[in-house]
VOLODO-915656 format. One record per residue (C-alpha): x, y negated, z negated. Coordinates in steps of 0.2 Angstrom, whole numbers, plus 5000, padded with zeros to 4 digits. Layout:
VOLODO-915656
XYZ ...
END
This chain:
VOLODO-915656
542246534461 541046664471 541846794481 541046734493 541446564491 542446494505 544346444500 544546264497 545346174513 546846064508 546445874517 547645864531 547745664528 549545614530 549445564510 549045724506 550645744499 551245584494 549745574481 550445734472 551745634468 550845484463 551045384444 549345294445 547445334454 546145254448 544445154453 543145044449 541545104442 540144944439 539644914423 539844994404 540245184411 540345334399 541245474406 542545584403 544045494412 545345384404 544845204404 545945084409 544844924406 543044904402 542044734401 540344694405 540444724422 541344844426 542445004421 544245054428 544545214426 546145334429 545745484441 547845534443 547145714437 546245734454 547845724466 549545754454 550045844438 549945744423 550845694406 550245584391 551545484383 551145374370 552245204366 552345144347 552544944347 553744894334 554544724327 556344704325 555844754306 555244914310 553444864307 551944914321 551344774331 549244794333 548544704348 549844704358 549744694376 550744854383 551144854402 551745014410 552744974426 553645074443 554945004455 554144924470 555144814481 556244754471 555144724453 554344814440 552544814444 551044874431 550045034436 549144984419 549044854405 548344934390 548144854371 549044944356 547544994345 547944954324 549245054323 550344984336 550045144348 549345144368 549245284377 549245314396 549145484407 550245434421 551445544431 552945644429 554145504435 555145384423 554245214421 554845034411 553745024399 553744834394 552744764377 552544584373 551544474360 551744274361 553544244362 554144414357 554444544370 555544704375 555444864387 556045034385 556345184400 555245314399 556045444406 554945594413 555345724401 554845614385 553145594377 553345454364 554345314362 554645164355 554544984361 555444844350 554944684353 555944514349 555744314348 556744214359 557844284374 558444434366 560044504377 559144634388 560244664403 560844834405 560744954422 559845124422 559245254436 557245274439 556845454444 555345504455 553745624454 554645794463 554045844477 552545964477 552146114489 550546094496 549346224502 549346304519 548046264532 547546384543 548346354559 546746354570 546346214560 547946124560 547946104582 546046064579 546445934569 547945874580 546745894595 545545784589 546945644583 547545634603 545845584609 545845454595 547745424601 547345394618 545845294615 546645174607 548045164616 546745144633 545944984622 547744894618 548344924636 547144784641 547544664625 549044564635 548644454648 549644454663 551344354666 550444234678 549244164664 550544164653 551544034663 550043914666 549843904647 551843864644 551543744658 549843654651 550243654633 552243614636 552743774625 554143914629 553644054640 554344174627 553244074610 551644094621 551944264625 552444284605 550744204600 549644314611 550544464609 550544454588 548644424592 548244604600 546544604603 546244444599 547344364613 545744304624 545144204609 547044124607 546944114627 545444004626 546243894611 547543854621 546743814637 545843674630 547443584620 548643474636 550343444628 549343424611 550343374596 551043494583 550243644595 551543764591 551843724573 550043744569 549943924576 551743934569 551143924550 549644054555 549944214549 550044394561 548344434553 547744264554 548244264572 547144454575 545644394567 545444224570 544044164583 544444014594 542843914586 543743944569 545443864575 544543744584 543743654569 545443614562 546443574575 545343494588 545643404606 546543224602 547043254583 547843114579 549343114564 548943064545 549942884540 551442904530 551543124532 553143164537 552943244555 553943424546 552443434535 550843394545 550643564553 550743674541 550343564526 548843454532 548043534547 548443704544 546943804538 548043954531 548143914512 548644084502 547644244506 545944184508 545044244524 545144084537 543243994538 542943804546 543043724529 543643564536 542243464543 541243504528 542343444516 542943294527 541043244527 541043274507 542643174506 541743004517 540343004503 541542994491 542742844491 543342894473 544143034481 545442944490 547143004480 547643164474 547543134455 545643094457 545343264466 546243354451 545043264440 543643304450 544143474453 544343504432 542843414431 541543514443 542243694446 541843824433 543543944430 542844134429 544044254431 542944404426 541744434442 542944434455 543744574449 544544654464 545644474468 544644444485 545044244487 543244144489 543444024504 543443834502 541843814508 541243934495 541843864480 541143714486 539643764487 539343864471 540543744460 541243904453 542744004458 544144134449 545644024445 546544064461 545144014472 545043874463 546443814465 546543864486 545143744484 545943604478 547343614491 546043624505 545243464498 546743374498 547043434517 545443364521 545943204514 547443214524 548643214507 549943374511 549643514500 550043694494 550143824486 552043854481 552544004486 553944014473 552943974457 551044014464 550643834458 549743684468 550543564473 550343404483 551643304491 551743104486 553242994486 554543104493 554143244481 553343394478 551943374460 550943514455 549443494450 549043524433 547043574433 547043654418 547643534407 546943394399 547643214401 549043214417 548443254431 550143314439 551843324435 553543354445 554043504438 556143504433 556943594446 558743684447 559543784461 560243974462 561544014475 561244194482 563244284488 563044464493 564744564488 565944614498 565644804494 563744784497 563744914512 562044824520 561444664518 560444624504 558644574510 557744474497 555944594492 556944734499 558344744487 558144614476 557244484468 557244334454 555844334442 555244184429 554844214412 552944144407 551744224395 552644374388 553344424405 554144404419 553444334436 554244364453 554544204463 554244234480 555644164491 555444264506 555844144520 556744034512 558244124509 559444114524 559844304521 561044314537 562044164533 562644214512 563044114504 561044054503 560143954488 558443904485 557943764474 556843844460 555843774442 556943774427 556743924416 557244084410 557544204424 557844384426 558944444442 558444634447 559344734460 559044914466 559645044478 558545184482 559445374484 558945494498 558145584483 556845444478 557745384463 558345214461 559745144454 559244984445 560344824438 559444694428 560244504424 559544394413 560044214413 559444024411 559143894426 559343734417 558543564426 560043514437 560943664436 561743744450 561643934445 562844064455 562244254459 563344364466 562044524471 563044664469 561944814474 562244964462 562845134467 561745274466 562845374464 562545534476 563945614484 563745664503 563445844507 562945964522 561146024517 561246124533 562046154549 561246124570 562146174585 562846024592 562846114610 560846134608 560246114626 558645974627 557445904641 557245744641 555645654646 556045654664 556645854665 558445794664 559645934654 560745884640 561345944623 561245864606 563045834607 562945734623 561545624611 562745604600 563645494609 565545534598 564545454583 563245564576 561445574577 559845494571 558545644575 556845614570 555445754573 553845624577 552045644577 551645464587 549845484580 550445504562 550445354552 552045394541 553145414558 552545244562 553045164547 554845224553 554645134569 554144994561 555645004548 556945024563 557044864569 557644784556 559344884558 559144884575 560944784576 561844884565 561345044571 561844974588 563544934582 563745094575 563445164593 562545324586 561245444595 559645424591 558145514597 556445554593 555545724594 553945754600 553445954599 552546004611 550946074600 550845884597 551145834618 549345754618 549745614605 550445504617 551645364612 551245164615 553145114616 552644934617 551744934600 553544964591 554844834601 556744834594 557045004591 558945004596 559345014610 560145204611 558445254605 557345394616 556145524618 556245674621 554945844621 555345974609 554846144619 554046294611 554446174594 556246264595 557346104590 555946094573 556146264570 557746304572 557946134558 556646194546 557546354545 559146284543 558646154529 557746314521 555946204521 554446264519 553646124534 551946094535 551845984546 552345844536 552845724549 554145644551 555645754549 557045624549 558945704550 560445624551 561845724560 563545714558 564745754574 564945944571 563145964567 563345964548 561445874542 562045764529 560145684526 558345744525 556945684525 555045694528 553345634527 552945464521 554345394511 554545184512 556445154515 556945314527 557845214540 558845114529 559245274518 559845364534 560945194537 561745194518 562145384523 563045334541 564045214530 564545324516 565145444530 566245314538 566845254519 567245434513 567445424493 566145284490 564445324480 562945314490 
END
């Protein structure tokens, strides 16, 4: 670089920081492209290649496939995984070349490394500090349980931005801040409206209020739909089974052509599953267009069409399966696939499910399995449209009975803490039970497809690291399988990482003295430094509902800083509702309350918001924690119970 060369500016996005700590970046080039970057996959069309070198510091490791002989495995099918909610998800699928070997540059966190070929299959850690390895892979079930700690990328330093730049930056952030909070101000109609819809359409106050409030600035559209259905059937359950997105985006035109003035109910549907099941146009995550009347229309010129097992043969018969083109997933409508006769294997079968909806036969897409199924006789038969011969089957069910322990300190939340996965193909599938587990009322069961299953469950430590406990066992047609979840201990002991004055004098909003003590309310005290315009400090928000009961029981303080540098981005209260109710705000003058914290945790703070502490009541900060980092709130929780269960692992 020139002398005179300006210095390199370091992006003050707020993933600046969480991508140094990234395992996986990479992108899509089209077609055949010949560069210098590791490829991740190349066809015809298009090229995925891995750009990690960009953002983090890198490693190489390379995995040696072996039988239980000892032998290499060529053309094996390698699949290099990190802990996500709960499962083991690939940043990359590679091939072992002849030699059995595959080779990934990835980050310096430790990753499951999981190998399969036809029925034989097996996984190894890879822990941070290793290069090579060996994956042995077996026929059959071989005995695979065991429990192991995952660590995390470290935290990086990041460069300084001049601090000119840094209030620029923040300047121009509040008049984005206040501009939108100007244009959602006006989103919610006013009380008056709301009552004359609960009274035309017979609904609760509180669900139309829900409806248009989850629609933001689409609630004039939702407005409009509503006013032009009196007391019309299944109303509520229809907009029920739409999602929060569907709900944003959706125009009343859209809406309209599926649930139209006068619907009257299919014959022989039970009334549970007309709403969302026949008239509902959400089907997986296609975007929602008015495919309905088309296919209706398509449907009267077709008598044949009348039963579902002739729409699986036509469906096999007249849509082409190419999984190739749509490389980045993006669902093609119903319409769409109609209309070309060709689809990816997933559109394909949103299609068939839409068709059966227009035929007024109840369909789906189990969310379980991710199989489509339609409802006939009193059960549920998926429909078999890649297989030659029958048309559908009813798949051999059994039922798993989720317990939590009696240590568990929190209430394990299916996603969050665990999961169940189904082994297909070499691997293991997640099922998707959220919903359907009754999570507040343990024991809970769901009815799931006979198989061989895999339980994971995982705690998170205030460092990042994850302790992990994996089950394997079998679901039998009939069974009635018992899982006590048991989350594992990470295995951290609590310590003061620094010390605040519990006498600290504060403002709050209204001018009104008090002292961080008085905050604490005899209990200790959630402190969270907050930049409102910063995305990370929302995701907090948005975590804090979901223990907005416990943390209300425990009776704690809990307040959120605002410095003053950052007194023009302005706040929106109403975006976040449920943040317990001891929750406020409060400006931090001259930044001293940030200061005086950074200086005590000896950080180097660069404005990576939020600064989440949790205070016990002499001061002592027994967690830290900044910048984006899913999990915070109930991390900060684990660490309020450990304090009141002295002795325990985190």
């Amino acid at each position: 670089m020139g002398a005179c060369e300006p210095e390199p500016e370091l992006d003050m996005a707020w993933f600046t920081q969480p991508a140094t700590r990234a395992m996986m970046m990479h992108t899509t080039v089209f077609g055949k492209y010949d560069g210098p970057e590791e490829v991740s996959l190349a066809n015809e069309l298009y090229t995925v290649i891995n750009l990690l070198e960009i953002y983090a510091p890198t490693r190489r490791i390379e995995i040696t496939v072996r039988d239980g002989s000892g032998r290499a495995v060529p053309d094996a099918e390698v699949k290099y995984k990190v802990y996500n909610y709960a499962e083991f998800y690939p940043i990359a699928t590679h091939t072992t070349d002849q030699q059995g070997k595959s080779t990934l540059t990835t980050g310096f966190g430790d990753l499951v490394v999981w190998a399969s070929q036809g029925d034989s299959y097996g996984y190894s850690v890879i822990a941070a500090n290793t290069d090579t390895a060996d994956v042995t892979i077996e026929p059959g079930s071989p005995v695979l349980s065991r429990d192991f700690t995952l660590g995390v990328p470290p935290e990086r330093q990041g460069r300084q931005v001049h601090s000119d730049k840094v209030a620029e930056n923040r300047r121009r952030l509040a008049v984005e801040d206040s501009i939108r909070n100007a244009y959602m101000s006006g989103f919610m109609p006013g009380g008056e409206l709301i009552g004359e819809l609960a009274r035309k359409t017979g609904m609760e106050y509180d669900r139309v209020y829900h409806f248009l409030n989850e629609a933001q600035g689409n609630a004039g559209e939702i407005v409009n739909f509503l006013s032009a259905r009196q007391r019309s059937p299944w109303l509520e359950e229809f907009l029920g089974s739409l999602t929060s997105k569907d709900l944003r985006d959706t125009p009343e035109r859209y809406l309209s052509a599926f649930l139209p003035p006068g619907t009257t109910p299919p014959y022989g549907v039970p009334d549970e599953l007309v709403p969302s099941k026949i008239l509902s146009p959400r089907i997986e995550m296609e975007i929602i267009r008015p495919w309905r009347e088309p296919l209706t229309e398509f449907l009267a010129s077709r008598p044949d069409l009348s039963d579902p097992y002739s729409i699986v043969e036509f469906v096999r018969d007249n849509i082409r399966v190419d999984d190739s083109q749509n490389y980045v997933a993006c669902r093609i409508t119903p319409g769409g696939v109609h209309a070309t006769r060709l689809a990816d294997r997933r559109s394909r079968d949103i299609y068939f499910v839409a068709l059966c909806r227009a035929a007024r036969i109840a369909a789906h897409i189990d969310r379980a399995t991710g199989k489509p199924q339609f409802y006939m006789d009193g059960d549920w038969h998926d429909a078999l449209l890649d297989d030659s011969g029958h048309a559908a089957s009813v798949p051999p069910m059994g039922t798993i009975v989720f317990d939590s322990h009696e240590d568990n300190r929190i209430v394990p939340a299916y996603r969050s803490h665990f999961t169940v996965a189904r082994y297909s193909d070499g691997d293991f599938s997640t099922l998707d039970l959220s919903g359907r587990l009754r999570e507040k009322e343990y024991p809970t069961r769901a009815e799931v497809p006979a198989g061989y299953y895999r339980l994971t469950a995982g705690s998170r430590a205030n460092d990042g690291s994850v302790a992990v406990h994996n089950r394997y066992f079998e679901v039998a047609e009939g069974d009635i399988v018992e899982l006590l979840i048991a989350l594992p201990d990470t295995r951290q002991k609590l310590f003061v990482e620094g010390i605040l004055d519990m006498n600290t004098i504060v403002f709050l909003a209204d001018g009104t003295k008090t002292t961080l003590k008085d905050q604490a309310l005899g209990h200790g005290l959630i402190l969270v430094f907050a930049d409102p315009a910063n995305e990370p400090t929302r995701h907090v928000l948005q975590e804090m509902p979901a223990f907005r009961e416990r943390l209300e029981q425990w009776g704690g303080g809990i307040v959120f800083a605002v410095p003053d540098d950052l007194a023009g981005a302005t706040i929106n209260e109403g975006i976040f509702p449920g943040l317990p109710s001891q929750a406020i705000w409060l400006p931090d003058g001259g930044n001293a309350l940030l200061n005086t914290a950074v200086e005590s945790l000896r950080l180097d703070f660069q404005s990576d918001f939020p600064l989440c502490l949790y205070l016990n009541n002499s001061g002592g900060i027994l967690f830290s924690g900044s910048g984006y980092s899913p999990g915070t709130v109930e991390r900060i929780y684990r660490t309020i119970a450990a304090e009141r269960q002295p002795g325990q692992a985190l």
